[in-house]
C-alpha positions as CSV (number, residue, x, y, z in Angstrom):
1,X,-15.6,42.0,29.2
2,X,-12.9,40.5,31.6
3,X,-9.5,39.0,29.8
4,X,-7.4,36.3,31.1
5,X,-5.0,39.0,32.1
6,X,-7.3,41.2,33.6
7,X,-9.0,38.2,35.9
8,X,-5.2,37.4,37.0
9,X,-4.0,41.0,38.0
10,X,-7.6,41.1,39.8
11,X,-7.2,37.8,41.8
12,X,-3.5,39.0,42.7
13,X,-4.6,42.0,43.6
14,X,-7.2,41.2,46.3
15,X,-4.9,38.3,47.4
16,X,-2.4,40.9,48.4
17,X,-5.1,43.3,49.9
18,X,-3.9,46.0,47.1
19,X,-6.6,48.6,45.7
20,X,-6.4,49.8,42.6
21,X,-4.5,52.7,43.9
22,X,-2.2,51.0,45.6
23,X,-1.6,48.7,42.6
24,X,-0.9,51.8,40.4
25,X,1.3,53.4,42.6
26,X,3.4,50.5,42.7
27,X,3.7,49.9,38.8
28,X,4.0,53.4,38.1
29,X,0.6,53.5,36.6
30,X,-3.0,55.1,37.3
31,X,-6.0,53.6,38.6
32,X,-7.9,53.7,35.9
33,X,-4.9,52.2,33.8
34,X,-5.3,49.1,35.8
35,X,-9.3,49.1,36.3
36,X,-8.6,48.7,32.2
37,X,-7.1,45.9,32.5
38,X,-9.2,44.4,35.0
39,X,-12.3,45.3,33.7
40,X,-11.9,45.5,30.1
41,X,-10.5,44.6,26.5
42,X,-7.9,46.9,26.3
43,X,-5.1,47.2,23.0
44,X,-2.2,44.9,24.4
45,X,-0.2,46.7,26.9
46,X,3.0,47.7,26.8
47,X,6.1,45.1,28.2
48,X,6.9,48.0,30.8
49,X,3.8,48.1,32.4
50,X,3.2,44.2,32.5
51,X,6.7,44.2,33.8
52,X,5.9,46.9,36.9
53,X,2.1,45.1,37.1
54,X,3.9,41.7,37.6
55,X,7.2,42.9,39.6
56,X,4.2,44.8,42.3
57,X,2.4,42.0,42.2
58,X,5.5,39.5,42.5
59,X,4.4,37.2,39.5
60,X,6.3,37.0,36.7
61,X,4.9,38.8,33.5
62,X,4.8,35.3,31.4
63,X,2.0,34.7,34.3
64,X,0.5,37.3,33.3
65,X,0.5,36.9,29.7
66,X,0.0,33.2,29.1
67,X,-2.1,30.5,30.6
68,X,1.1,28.1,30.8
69,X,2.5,29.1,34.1
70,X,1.5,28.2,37.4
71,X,1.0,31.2,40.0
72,X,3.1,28.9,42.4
73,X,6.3,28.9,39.6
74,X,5.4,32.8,38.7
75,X,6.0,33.8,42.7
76,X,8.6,31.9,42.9
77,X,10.6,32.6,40.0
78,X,9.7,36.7,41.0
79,X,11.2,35.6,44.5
80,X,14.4,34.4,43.2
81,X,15.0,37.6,40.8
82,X,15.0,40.2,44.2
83,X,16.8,37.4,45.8
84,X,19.5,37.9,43.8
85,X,20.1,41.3,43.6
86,X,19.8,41.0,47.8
87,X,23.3,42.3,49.6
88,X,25.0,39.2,50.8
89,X,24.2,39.8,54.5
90,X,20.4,39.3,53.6
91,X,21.4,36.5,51.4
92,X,22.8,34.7,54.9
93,X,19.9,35.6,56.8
94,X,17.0,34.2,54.5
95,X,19.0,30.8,54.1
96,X,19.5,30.9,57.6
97,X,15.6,31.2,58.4
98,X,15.4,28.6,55.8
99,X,16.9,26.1,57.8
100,X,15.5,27.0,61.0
101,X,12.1,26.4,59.4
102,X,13.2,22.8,57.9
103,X,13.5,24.3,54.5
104,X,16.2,21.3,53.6
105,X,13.6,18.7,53.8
């Protein structure tokens, strides 16, 4: 029986071209963690491995967990948290492909 969180890690999943291996290697986890959580009613898990699941799958983990945020406000939200730890430098370059690509509009 599939759970609200296990349809959305799928969907991200194959939207990124991950397998389940490649997912669990980026959250730190196993494949058959995250075939769990696809696939099944697993106990709640942990806030560390919905944190990795999310950060790998660059959602948010209140995506994951509720049906109140939007994928679009998730990715983004997960795009402004590396964004901010980015070196200064980077920081330039990104605003500057920004405005190249009309991103003021």
């Amino acid at each position: 029986m599939t759970t609200p969180i296990g349809e959305k890690i799928r969907t991200l999943r194959k939207q990124k071209g991950f397998t389940l291996d490649r997912l669990a290697e980026l959250a730190e986890s196993s494949k058959s963690y995250i075939w769990e959580l696809e696939n099944k009613d697993p106990p709640r898990p942990s806030a560390d491995k919905i944190s990795k699941i999310a950060m790998a799958l660059d959602v948010t983990p209140d995506y994951l967990l509720t049906d109140a945020v939007a994928v679009e406000d998730a990715t983004d939200t997960a795009f402004f948290r590396k964004y901010r730890t980015m070196d200064p430098s980077t920081k330039e370059k990104i605003r500057k492909m920004l405005d190249l690509m009309g991103g003021d509009e």
